[in-house]
C-alpha positions as CSV (number, residue, x, y, z in Angstrom):
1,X,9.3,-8.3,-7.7
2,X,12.3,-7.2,-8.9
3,X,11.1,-3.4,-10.2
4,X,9.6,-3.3,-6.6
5,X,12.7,-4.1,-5.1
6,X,14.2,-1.6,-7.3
7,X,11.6,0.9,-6.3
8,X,11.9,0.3,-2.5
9,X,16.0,0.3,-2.4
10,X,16.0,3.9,-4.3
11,X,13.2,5.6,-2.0
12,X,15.9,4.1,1.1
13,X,18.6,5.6,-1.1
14,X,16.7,9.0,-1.6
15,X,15.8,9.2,2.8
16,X,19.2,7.8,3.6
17,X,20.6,10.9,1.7
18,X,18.1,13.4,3.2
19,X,19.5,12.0,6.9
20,X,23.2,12.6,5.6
21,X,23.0,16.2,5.8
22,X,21.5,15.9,9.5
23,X,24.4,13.9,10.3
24,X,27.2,15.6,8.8
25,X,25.9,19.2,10.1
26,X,25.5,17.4,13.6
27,X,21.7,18.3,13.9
28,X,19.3,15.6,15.1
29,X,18.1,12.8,13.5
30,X,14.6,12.9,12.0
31,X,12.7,9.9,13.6
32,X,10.0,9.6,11.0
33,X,12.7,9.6,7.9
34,X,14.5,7.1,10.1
35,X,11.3,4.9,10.2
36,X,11.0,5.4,6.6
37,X,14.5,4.6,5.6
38,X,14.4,1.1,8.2
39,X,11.1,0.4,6.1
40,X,11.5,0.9,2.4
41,X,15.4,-0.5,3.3
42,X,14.0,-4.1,4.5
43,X,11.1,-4.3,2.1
44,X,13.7,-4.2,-0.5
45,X,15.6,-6.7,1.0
46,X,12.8,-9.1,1.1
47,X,11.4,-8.9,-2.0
48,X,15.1,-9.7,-3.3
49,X,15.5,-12.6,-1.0
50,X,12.3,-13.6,-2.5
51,X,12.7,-13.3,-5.7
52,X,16.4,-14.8,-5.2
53,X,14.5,-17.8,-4.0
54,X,11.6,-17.7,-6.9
55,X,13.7,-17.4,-9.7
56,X,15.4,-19.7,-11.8
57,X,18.8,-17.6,-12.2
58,X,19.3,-16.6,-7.6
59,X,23.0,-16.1,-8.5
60,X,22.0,-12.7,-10.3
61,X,20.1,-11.5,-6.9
62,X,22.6,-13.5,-4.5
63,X,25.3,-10.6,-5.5
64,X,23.3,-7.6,-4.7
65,X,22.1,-9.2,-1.4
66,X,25.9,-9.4,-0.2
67,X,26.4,-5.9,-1.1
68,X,23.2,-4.9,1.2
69,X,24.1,-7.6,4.1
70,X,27.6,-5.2,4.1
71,X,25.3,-2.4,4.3
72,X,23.0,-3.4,6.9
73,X,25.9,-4.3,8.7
74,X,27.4,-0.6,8.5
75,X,23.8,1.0,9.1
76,X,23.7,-1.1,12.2
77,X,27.0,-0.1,13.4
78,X,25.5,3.7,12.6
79,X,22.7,3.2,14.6
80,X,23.7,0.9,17.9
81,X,26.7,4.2,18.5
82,X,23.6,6.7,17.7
83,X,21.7,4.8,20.4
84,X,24.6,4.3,23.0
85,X,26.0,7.5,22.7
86,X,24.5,9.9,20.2
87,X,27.3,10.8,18.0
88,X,27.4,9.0,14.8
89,X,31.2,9.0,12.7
90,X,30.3,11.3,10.1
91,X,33.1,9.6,7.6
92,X,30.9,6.0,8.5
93,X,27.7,7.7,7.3
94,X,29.4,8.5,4.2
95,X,30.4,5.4,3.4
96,X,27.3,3.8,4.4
97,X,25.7,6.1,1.5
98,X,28.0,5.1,-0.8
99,X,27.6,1.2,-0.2
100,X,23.6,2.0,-0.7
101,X,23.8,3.7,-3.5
102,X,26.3,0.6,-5.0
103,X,23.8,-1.7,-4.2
104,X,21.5,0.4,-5.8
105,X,23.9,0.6,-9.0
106,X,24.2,-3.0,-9.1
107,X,20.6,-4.1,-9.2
108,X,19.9,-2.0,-11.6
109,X,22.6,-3.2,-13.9
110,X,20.5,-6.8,-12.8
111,X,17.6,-5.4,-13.9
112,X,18.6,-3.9,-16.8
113,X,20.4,-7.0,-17.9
């Protein structure tokens, strides 16, 4: 559960940084790589949550579930000003890649550990 976790946060990773190029050019946002991201995103979430509640050891997967709660929080800031006014802070979207790929980088160092 944790390799599919794994899997599902770096296919986010990999749309949320084809979208960053949309944003930071100022084009539209692709819908379906929005749908895409939202999806692989909270599949990875879950299957962490669940595995955080399976597992024997949650304190490993409790970490990297703070670090994507700060992200969803960002990524939901992104999103309610795309929605209410269509511009979307270009410095925000760079952060909210960073924190994604962290949390990426810190599972892995779960998973590899």
């Amino acid at each position: 559960m944790e390799i599919a976790a794994v899997i599902f946060l770096f296919i986010a990773m990999l749309t949320g940084a084809l979208l960053l190029p949309h944003v930071l050019q100022g084009k539209p946002l692709t819908q379906m790589l929005v749908k895409v991201h939202t999806l692989t995103f909270a599949l990875a979430l879950v299957s962490l949550i669940l595995f955080a509640i399976i597992t024997d050891k949650p304190e490993k997967q409790l970490d990297t579930i703070v670090v994507l709660l700060v992200t969803i929080l960002v990524g939901g800031y992104l999103y309610m000003g795309h929605k209410r006014n269509g511009a979307i802070r270009k410095w925000l979207a760079i952060v909210y890649q960073a924190l994604g790929m962290g949390g990426l980088i810190w599972l892995l160092i779960f998973v590899l550990n």
